[in-house]
N, C-alpha and C positions, 0 to 999 in steps of 0.2 A: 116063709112069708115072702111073699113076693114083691117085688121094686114100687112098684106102684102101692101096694098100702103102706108100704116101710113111707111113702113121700105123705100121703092121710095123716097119718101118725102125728110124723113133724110138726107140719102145718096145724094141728090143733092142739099142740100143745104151745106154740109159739102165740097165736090168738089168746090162749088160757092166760100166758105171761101176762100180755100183753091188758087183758082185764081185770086182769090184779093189777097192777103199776095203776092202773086207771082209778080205779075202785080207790085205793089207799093215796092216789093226790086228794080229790076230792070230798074225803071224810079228812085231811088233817088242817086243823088249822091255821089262816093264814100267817106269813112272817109277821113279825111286830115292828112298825118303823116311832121311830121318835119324831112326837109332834108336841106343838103350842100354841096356845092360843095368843094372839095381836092383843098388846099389852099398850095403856096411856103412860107415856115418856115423854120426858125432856128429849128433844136430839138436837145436837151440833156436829154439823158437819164441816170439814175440816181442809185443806190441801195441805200437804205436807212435801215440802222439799229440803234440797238443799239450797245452803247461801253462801255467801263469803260477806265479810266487812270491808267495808270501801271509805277513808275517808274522804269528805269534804275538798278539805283541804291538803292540799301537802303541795308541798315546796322544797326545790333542788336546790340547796344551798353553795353561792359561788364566790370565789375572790374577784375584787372586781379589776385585780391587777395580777399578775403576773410573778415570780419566785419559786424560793425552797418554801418548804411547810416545816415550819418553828415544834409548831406542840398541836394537840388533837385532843381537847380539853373536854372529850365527852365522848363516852360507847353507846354502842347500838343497844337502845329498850332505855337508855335514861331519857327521861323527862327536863325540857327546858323550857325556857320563858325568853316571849319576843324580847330582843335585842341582848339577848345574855353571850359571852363572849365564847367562841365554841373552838375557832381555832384562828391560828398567828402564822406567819412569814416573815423569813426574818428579815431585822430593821435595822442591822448594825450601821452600815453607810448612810442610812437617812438621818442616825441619830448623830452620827459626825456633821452631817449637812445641819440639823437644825440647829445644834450649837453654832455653827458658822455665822449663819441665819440669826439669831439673834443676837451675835456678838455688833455683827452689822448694825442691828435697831438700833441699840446701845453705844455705837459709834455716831449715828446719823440723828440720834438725839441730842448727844453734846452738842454736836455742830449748830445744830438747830438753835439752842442753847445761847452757844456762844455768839450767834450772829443776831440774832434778835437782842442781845443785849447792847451789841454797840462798839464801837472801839475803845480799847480801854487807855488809860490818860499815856501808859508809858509808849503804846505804840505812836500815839498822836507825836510824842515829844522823838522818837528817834526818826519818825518823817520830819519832822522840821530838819532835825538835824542831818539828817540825807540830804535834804538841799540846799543847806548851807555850803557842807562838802560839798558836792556836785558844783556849785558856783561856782567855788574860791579854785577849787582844780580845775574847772574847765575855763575861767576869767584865765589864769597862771598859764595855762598852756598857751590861750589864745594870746597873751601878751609877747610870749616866747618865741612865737611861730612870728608875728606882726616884725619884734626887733630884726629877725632874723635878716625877714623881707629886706625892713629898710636899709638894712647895711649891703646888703647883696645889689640894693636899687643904688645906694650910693655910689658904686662902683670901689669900694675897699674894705681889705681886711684886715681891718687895722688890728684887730683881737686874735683874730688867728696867726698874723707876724709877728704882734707881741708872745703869745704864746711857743710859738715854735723859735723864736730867738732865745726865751728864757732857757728850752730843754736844750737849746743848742751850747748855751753859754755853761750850763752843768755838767756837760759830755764832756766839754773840754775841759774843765777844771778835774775831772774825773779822770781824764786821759794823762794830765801832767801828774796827777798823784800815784797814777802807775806807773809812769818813767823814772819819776824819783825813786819806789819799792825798790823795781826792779833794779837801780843802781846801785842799791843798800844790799839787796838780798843778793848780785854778784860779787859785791865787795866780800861779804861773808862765807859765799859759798867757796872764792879761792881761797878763802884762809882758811878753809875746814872746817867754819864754823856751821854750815848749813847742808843739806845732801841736794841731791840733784832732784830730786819729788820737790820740796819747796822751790829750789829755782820755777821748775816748770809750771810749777802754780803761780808765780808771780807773772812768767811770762803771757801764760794764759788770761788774764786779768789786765794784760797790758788789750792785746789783742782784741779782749772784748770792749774796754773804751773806747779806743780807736773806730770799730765797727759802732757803738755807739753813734761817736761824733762824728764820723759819714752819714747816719741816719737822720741827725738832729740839724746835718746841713741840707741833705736834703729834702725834710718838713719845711725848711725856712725860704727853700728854692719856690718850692709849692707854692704856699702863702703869700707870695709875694705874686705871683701870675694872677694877669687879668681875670675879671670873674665872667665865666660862659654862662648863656644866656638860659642853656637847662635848668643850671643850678635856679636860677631868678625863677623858670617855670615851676619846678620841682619846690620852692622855696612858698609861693604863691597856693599850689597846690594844699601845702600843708597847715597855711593858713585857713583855708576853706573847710578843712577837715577839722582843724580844731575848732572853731567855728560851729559849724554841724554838729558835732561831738557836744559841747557845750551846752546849746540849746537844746538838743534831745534828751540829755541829762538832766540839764534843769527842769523841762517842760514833765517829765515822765514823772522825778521826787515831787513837782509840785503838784500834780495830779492825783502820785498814792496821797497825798496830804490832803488833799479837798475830798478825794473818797475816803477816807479816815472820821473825816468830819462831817460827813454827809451820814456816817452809820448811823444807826441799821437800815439798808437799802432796802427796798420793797421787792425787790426781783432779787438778790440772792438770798431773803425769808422763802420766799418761793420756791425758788428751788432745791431750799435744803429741806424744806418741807415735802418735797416731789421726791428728794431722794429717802427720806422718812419713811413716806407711802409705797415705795418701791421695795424698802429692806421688809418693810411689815407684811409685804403683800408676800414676800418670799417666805418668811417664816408659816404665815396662813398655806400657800402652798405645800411650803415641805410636811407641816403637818396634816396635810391631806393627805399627801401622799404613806404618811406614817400611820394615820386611821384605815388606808384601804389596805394596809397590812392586817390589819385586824376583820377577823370575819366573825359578821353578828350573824344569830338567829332571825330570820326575818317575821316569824311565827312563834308563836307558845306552841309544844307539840311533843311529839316520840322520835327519838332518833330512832330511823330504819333500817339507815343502813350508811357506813362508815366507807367512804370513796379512796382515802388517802391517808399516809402516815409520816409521821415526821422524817424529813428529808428528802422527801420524794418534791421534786421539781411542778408546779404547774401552770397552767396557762390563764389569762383572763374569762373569766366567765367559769371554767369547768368548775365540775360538782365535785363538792369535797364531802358533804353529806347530806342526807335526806331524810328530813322530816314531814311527819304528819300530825295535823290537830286533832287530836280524839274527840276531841269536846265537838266534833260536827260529822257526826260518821252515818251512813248509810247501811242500808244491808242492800245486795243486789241477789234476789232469787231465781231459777231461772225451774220454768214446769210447763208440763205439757199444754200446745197450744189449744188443746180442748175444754179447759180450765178458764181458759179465755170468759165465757158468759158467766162463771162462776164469781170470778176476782171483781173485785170495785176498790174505789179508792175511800179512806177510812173505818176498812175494815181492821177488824184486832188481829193480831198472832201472838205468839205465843215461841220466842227464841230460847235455844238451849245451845250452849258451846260444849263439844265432847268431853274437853277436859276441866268443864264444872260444870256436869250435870244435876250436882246440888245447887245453881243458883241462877236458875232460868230469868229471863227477865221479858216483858210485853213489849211491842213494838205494834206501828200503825203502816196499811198500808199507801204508801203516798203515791203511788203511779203506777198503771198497769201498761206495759210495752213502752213506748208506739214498738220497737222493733222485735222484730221474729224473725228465728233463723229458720230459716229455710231445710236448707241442709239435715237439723237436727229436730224440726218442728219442735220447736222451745222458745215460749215469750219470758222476758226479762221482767220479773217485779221487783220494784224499789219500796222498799218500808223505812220507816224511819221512828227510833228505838225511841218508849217514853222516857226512858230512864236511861244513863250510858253507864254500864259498870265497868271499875277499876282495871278490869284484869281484859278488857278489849284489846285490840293489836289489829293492824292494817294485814288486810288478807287472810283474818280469821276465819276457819272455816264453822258453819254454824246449821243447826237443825231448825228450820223453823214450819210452826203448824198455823195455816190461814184460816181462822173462822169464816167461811161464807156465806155459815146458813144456821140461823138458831130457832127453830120450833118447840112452843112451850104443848104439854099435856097432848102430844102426837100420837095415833095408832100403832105401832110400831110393830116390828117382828126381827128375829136373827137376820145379820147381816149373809151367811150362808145357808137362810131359806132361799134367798130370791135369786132367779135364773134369767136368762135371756130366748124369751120365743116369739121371734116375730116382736120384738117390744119387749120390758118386760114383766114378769109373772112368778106367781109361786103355786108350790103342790100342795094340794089340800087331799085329805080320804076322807068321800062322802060313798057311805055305805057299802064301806068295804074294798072302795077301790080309789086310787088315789090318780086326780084328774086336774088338772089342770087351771087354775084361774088369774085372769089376767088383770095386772094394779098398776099404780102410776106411782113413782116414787120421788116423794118430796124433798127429803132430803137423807144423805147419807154420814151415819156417828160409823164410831170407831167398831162397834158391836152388835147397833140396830140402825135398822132402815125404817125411816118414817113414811108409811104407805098410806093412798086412797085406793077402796074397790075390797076391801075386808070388810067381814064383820068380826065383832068380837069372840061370836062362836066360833069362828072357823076352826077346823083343826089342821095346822098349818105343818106341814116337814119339817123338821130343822135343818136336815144335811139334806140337800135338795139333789146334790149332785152323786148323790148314792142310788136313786130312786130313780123310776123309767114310769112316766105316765099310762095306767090302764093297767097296772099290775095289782094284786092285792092286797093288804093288808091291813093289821091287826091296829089300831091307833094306841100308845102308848106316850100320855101327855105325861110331860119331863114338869115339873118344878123352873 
């Protein structure tokens, strides 16, 4: 056989294949795709994100003064009530001040006391008698100081000659009764009777007379010389002073005496009343300062979070713990900014916490943006819960589902019938081949799509995305 029919050959037996493969697509039946027909439904349609809880309120709770930290009278997750007492600093040295502090009140009360009442009879009676004294001794002096004058003005001293003549006339009567001794006491001492220590005590005894009566002649020398004119200044001088002396003693007893008598004065009520208001005002102070030891709750709320623990030092103002009011909480959602025309304010949702997905609870929503990040194309939505459940916590994180669309008795069809072409549309097989139709979709559920531009005949794809428009087949409607 030769090259050229052996190439015949081939060639029609390849054509032959080639009309069977042909022959045998076209006699077998097309595939079968799963369809359905657009069925009347409820839909609600829905966004769904994530949230966290945000309260309201919450507040940094601070000392409004300065120390150690005493005690820390509550952990983080208990529950307290405006002005309940949460933590202390200690107050030992205030609490010494305040004792102090009203020991004073209780001092500046008596006084107050005793002067509003007046002088009492025995004081009255020992001011008389101050200035009875005070006369009689300051009259006595001044009479003293006046004799003195006139005898010094006289020009004699007659008192002081007589005096120093009397000591002079007792010297020497003293001076002979030791010359006598002493004659006795040597008579004895040569006969043996006496030792030489006694002698020299008598002589000694003589000696001291003798020096006596020199001394009491010369007093009598004195006394007897004319009187210098100093002595008359110096004399006059003391006059003046007892004088002075006198009247300012008198004048001063008889003054405490007419204020005695004058009590109770209108100016020292006054002012023991002003030292009253003074001791009391101290006491009010130390006890403020003994309350800002004390740190109240300013809120009813969740302790959050525990800043400080007993002994640790702090300043005025710092946070020693942090509370939040549950009872005013927010949810803060955040979703794509394309959801935008979807969201409105008063719409429902539908909250669920991971860790009680047994006990979901409704919330509203109350404000859609204003802000949008940019960055993330994400708007912020705030809801706010109808109900607040028990077991909420600040920064909870939470699932929540946004109703934004509810259609009663809608045409509906599988949510993965419907595709995107140019708009979008779902596959229908009309006589065997499965083509194209395009709908407007009203709203989207969890399952169905509620569509316009169906009829109820249609026979609709289910899995849209399995299927290639203009291919053929078999229609098999699903239940």
């Amino acid at each position: 056989m030769t090259r050229g029919r052996r190439k015949l050959f081939v060639a029609l037996g390849v054509v032959a294949i080639l009309l069977v493969i042909i022959g045998v697509r076209f006699t077998l039946p097309a595939p079968k795709v799963e369809v359905v027909r657009p069925a009347q439904r409820d839909v609600v349609e829905v966004v769904v994100a994530t949230g966290r809880i945000r309260a309201l309120v919450q507040s940094e709770v601070g000392s409004e003064t300065g120390g150690v930290v005493e005690q820390v009278l509550v952990r983080e997750g208990d529950a307290v009530r405006a002005g309940q007492l949460v933590a202390q600093l200690r107050r030992g040295e205030l609490t010494e001040q305040l004792l102090a502090a009203q020991t004073a009140v209780e001092t500046a009360q008596r006084e107050l006391q005793q002067i509003s009442r007046g002088s009492r009879p025995e004081e009255i009676a020992r001011a008389r008698a101050e200035l009875e004294q005070a006369e009689q001794v300051g009259r006595a002096r001044l009479e003293a100081a006046l004799q003195r004058l006139r005898q010094l003005e006289s020009g004699g001293r007659q008192e002081e000659v007589a005096q120093a003549q009397a000591a002079l006339s007792e010297a020497e009567a003293r001076r002979r009764q030791a010359e006598a001794d002493l004659r006795r006491t040597r008579q004895l001492y040569e006969a043996g009777a006496l030792s030489r220590a006694d002698l020299e005590k008598v002589e000694t005894a003589l000696e001291a007379a003798r020096a006596a009566g020199e001394s009491a002649r010369a007093q009598v020398a004195l006394a007897r010389q004319p009187v210098r004119q100093g002595e008359i200044e110096a004399a006059r001088a003391e006059v003046r002073s007892a004088r002075a002396s006198y009247e300012q003693s008198v004048r001063a007893a008889r003054a405490n005496l007419q204020l005695l008598l004058r009590k109770p004065l209108r100016e020292e009520v006054e002012v023991a009343r002003a030292r009253l208001r003074q001791a009391e005002a101290n006491v009010r102070l130390v006890e403020e300062r003994l309350r800002q030891r004390n740190v109240f709750a300013p809120i009813s709320g969740i302790v959050v979070r525990r800043n400080v623990e007993p002994g640790q030092s702090v300043l005025p103002g710092q946070s020693l713990l942090a509370l939040a009011d549950m009872n005013r909480v927010e949810i803060l959602m955040e979703t794509d900014e394309a959801n935008i025309p979807k969201l409105a304010a008063s719409q429902p949702a539908i909250v669920v916490v991971p860790a009680y997905r047994d006990q979901p609870f409704r919330a509203t929503v109350a404000q859609v943006g204003p802000e949008i990040d940019a960055l993330r194309g994400v708007v912020t939505v705030r809801l706010k819960p109808d109900t607040i459940p028990p077991f909420l916590r600040p920064d909870m994180t939470v699932d929540v589902s946004v109703e934004v669309r509810r259609l009663s008795n809608a045409l509906t069809v599988p949510v993965s019938a419907v595709v995107a072409r140019s708009g979008e549309a779902v596959f229908v097989v009309q006589d065997g081949v499965v083509r194209t139709k395009p709908i407007k979709v009203l709203a989207r559920g969890e399952e169905v799509v509620a569509v316009e531009g169906l009829n109820p005949q249609d026979l609709v794809v289910r899995q849209a995305l399995r299927i290639r428009e203009g291919q053929k087949a078999t229609p098999q409607l699903s239940r």
